[in-house]
N, C-alpha and C positions, 0 to 999 in steps of 0.2 A: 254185516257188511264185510263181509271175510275177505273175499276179493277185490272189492275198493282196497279195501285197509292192504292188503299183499303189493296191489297191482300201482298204488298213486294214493302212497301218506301224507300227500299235501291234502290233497282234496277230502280222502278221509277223514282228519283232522278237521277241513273247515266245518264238514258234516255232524262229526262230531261238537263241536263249539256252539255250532248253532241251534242242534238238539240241547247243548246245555244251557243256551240264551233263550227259546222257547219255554223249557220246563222251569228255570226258576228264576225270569219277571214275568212281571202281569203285563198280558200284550194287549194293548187297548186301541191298536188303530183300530178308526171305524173301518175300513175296510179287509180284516183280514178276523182270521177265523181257521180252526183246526180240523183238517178232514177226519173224517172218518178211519182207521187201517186199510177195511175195505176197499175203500177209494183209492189208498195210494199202493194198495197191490196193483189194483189194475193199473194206476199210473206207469208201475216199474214192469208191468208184463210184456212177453213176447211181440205185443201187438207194436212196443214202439221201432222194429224191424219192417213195417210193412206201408208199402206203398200203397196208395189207393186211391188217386186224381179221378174224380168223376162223383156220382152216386149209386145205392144200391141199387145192384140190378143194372147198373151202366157205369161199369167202369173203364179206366183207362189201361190197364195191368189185369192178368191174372191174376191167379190165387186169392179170390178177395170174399170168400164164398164168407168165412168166418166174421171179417171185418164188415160185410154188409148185416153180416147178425148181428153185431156189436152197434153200429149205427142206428139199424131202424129198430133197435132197443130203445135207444137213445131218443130217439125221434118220438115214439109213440111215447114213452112215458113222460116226456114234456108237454107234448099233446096234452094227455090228461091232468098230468099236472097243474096245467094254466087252463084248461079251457080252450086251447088255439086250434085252427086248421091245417096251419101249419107249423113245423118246426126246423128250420136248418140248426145243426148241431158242428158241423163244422168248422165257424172262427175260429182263429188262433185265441182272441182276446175280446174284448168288450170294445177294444178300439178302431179293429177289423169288424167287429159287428155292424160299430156302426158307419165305417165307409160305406160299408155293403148297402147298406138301409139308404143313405143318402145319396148313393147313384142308383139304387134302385127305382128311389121315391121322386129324385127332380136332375136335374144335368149339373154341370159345374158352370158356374156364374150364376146361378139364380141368387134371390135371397131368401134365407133360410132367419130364423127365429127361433132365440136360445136363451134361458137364464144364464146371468151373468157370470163368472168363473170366480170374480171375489162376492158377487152373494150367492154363492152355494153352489153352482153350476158348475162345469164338468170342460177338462179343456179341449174335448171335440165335439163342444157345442157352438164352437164359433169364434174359440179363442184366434186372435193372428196370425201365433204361433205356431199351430198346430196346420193339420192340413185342411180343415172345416173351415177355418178362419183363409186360410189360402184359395183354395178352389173355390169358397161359395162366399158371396156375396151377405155377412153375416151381421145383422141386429141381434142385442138383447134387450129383454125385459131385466128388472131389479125387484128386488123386496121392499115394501113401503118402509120408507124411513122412523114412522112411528113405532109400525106394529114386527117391523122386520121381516113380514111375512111376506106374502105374491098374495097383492089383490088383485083377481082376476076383471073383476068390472075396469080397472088401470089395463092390464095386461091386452083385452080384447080393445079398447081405445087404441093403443100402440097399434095391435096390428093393423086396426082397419086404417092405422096411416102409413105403417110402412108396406102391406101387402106383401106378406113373404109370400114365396112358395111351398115354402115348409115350414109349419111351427115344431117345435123338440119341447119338449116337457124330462123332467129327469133331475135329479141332481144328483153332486157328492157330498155336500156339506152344506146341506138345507134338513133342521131337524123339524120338519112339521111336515105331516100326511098334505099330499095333493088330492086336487081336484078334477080326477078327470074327466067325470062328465062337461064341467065347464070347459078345461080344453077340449073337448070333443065338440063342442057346441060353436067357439069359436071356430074349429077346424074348418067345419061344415058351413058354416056362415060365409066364410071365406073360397069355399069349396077345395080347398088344398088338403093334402095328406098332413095326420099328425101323426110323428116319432115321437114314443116315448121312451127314454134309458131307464130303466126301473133298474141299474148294475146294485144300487147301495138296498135296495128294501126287498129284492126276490123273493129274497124266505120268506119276508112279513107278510107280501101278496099269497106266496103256494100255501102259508098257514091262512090264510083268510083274515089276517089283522089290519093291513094296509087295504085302502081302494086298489080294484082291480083297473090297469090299465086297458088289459085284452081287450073288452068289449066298445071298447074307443077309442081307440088310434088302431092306424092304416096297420103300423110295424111296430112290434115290441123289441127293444134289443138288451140283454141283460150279460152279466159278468156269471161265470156260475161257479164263483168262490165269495168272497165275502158272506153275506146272511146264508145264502144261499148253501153254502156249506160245503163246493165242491173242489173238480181241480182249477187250476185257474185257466179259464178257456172263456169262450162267445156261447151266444144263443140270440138266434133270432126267432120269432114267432109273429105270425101276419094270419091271412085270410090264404086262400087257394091262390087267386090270380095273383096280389100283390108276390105269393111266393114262390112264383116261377119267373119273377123278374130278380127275388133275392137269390134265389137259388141259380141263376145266369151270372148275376154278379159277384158269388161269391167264390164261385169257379165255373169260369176261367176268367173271371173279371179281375176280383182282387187277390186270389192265394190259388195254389199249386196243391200241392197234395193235402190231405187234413192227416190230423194226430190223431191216428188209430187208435193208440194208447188214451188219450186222453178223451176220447168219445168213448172210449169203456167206460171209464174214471165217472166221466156224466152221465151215463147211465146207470151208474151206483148211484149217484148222488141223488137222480131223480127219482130212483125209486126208495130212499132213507128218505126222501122229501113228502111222501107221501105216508109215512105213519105216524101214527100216534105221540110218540115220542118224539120227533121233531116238532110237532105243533106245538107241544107241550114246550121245547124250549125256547122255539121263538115269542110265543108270551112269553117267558119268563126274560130274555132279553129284552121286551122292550119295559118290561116293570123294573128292573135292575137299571137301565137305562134315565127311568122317570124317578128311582130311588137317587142314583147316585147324583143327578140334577138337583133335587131336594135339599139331600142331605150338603152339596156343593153352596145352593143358596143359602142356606141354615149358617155358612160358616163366611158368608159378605159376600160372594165370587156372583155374578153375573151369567147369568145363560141368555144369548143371544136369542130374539123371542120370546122369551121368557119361560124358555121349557122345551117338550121335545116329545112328539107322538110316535118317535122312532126307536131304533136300534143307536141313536147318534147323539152327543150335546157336540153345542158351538161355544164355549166359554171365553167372554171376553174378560184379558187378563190388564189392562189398563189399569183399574183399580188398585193391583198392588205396585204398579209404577215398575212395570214391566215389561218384557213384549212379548209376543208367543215365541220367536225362538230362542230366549233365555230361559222361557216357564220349559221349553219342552228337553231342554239339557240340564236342568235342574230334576225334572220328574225323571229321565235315563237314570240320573244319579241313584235316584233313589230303587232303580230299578224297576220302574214303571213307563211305559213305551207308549207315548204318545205324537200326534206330529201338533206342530203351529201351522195356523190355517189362518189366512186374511176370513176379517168379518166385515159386515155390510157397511159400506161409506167406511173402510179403513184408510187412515193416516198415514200405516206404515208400508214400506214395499210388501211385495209376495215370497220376499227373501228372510223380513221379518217377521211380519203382522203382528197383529195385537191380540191375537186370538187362538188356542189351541181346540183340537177336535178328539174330540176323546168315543172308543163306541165300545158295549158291551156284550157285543157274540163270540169272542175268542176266551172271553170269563166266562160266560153263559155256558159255553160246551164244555168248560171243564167243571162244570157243578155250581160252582157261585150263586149265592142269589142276594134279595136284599141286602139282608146282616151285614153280607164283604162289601155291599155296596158304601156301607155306612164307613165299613172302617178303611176301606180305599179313599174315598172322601178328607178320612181324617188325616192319611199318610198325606195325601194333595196338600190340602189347607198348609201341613204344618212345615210340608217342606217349599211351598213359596212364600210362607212367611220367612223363612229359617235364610232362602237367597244363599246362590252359588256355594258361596262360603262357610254355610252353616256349620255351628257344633251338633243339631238334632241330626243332619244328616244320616250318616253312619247308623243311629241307632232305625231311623223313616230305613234303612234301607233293609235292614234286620227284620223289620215288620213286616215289610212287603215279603221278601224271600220267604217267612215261615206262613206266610198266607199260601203262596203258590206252593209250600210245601202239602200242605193241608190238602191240597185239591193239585194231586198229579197230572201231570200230562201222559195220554194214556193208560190210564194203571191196567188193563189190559195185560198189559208187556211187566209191570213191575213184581 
């Protein structure tokens, strides 16, 4: 980075920092994950110079001969990818994805139908907040209080009383495989379109670990960073008709030009998605995922549901007389990178909660597998017993650093 660092030492610097805050903690939000080099060449290539409002073969600008290669790269190997008919590749985000999907699929005032945003749901599924929750007329379902899970026989009662127009399936911090053919079942019973956000488990579906959404709902919309493993950008996938009402709405409806650069970046990604070695690490993320839950119960700690069929745990930290955002500035400490996440029927606000979310595909891509799971586990344990203040501190955070020593980021480059 010769030229950053000449041209804007501030910024250099922060780039600098933050390569050294990636490479030595363990980064464990569920949602994020290390691209490939690959990927982030194409991220930083010429293509983010170029304009291209339209689609291939119909643009709004010249010169777009190169960028329409770059797209319906893009395009077809998501196709294959998932099994779809369609693919727009053009969102910004998974948040643009899904405006797109929700004025494509019904109008603004309808009612739409979403799991809840403190049990596991996502805050443009209806949150007030947000603009779902604004524009559409928004119900949720919850996870049963016993089993913490989504009972769908509960779930299809709800709707046949509220009558959405839309039901959404998806979460961020629901660690148990869904059901889609049951939501497809209510879908159709009801005759409305189902959305699914498949943003937190992509990988797990393109590997074949997770239920496929595709072949049940109307519109899939997904993140294609986190599992998924790429830059961070949108992906919708539907059927033909549904997607020429997303493809109307995602230009000129909701966005202007799309990121040239980062529909290359996706087109890398969808095609490392489709070999060998990624399927290989997506098992190996969710067994590291189902190790480090284990080994987490083994030491008194609580997993919401009791376990986790994903990439994700939900750890309720109540027991040690805590709340998730003292457990998750305790774990920074020790150099472990976690967020506090509200759990189901939580007490505390969404400022505190009582619950942290912890995921394993940013360990998983750099080699890790059970073993670190076990001994991640033991840095946890030892440093929320240890609390803010601890004397173990210091040495929990020695451990973790020669762990991430152990398993480089990149070695590629070292």
């Amino acid at each position: 980075m010769s030229f950053l660092q000449k041209t804007d030492p501030d910024v250099y610097g922060a780039v600098q920092s933050e390569l050294g805050r990636q490479r030595d903690q363990l980064e464990m939000i569920a949602s994020e994950n290390f691209t490939s080099l690959a990927v982030m060449e194409a991220m930083g290539s010429v293509f983010t110079n170029k304009y291209a409002e339209g689609y291939p073969g119909r643009r709004y600008y010249g010169g777009c001969e190169f960028a329409d290669q770059v797209e319906q790269l893009a395009r077809d190997r998501a196709k294959i990818l998932f099994g779809a008919e369609r693919a727009n590749v053009q969102p910004h985000s998974g948040s643009s994805a899904n405006i797109t999907a929700y004025l494509a699929l019904c109008k603004p005032g309808d009612r739409i139908m979403g799991l809840s945003l403190s049990h596991g749901g996502h805050l443009t599924h209806g949150h007030k907040v947000n603009f779902s929750g604004s524009l559409f007329e928004a119900h949720h379902y919850e996870v049963d209080r016993e089993t913490e899970r989504i009972n769908y026989d509960a779930l299809r009662k709800q709707a046949m009383e509220v009558r959405p127009q839309l039901l959404v399936g998806g979460s961020s911090a629901y660690p148990r495989a869904w059901d889609f053919e049951a939501m497809g079942a209510i879908a159709r019973e009801l005759e409305i379109p189902l959305l699914v956000d498949m943003a937190h488990f992509a990988g797990l579906v393109a590997a074949g670990i997770h239920p496929d959404p595709v072949p049940h709902a109307t519109a899939v919309t997904t993140t294609t960073h986190k599992t998924l493993r790429g830059p961070r950008g949108g992906l919708i996938l539907s059927g033909a008709e549904t997607g020429k009402l997303i493809n109307k709405w995602n230009f000129p409806g909701t966005q202007g030009g799309p990121f040239v650069h980062v529909i290359a970046a996706k087109a890398v990604c969808f095609l490392e998605a489709q070999g060998d070695a990624y399927k290989k690490d997506q098992h190996q993320t969710v067994a590291n995922a189902k190790a480090l839950g284990a080994a987490l119960v083994e030491r008194g700690l609580r997993l919401v549901s009791g376990g986790t069929d994903t990439h994700l745990i939900l750890v309720d930290v109540t027991p040690r007389k805590m709340t998730g955002k003292e457990a998750e500035e305790i774990l920074e400490s020790v150099g472990i990178t976690v967020n506090k996440n509200t759990i189901p029927f939580d007490a505390e606000s969404p400022f505190v909660t009582s619950g942290i979310r912890i995921g394993t595909p940013a360990l998983t891509t750099r080699g890790m597998r059970e073993e670190q799971m076990v001994e991640i586990a033991d840095i946890i344990d030892r440093a929320l017993a240890a609390g803010a203040d601890g004397e173990d501190l210091p040495g929990l955070r020695k451990r973790s650093q020669a762990l991430a020593a152990n398993f480089p980021l990149y070695p590629e480059l070292a």
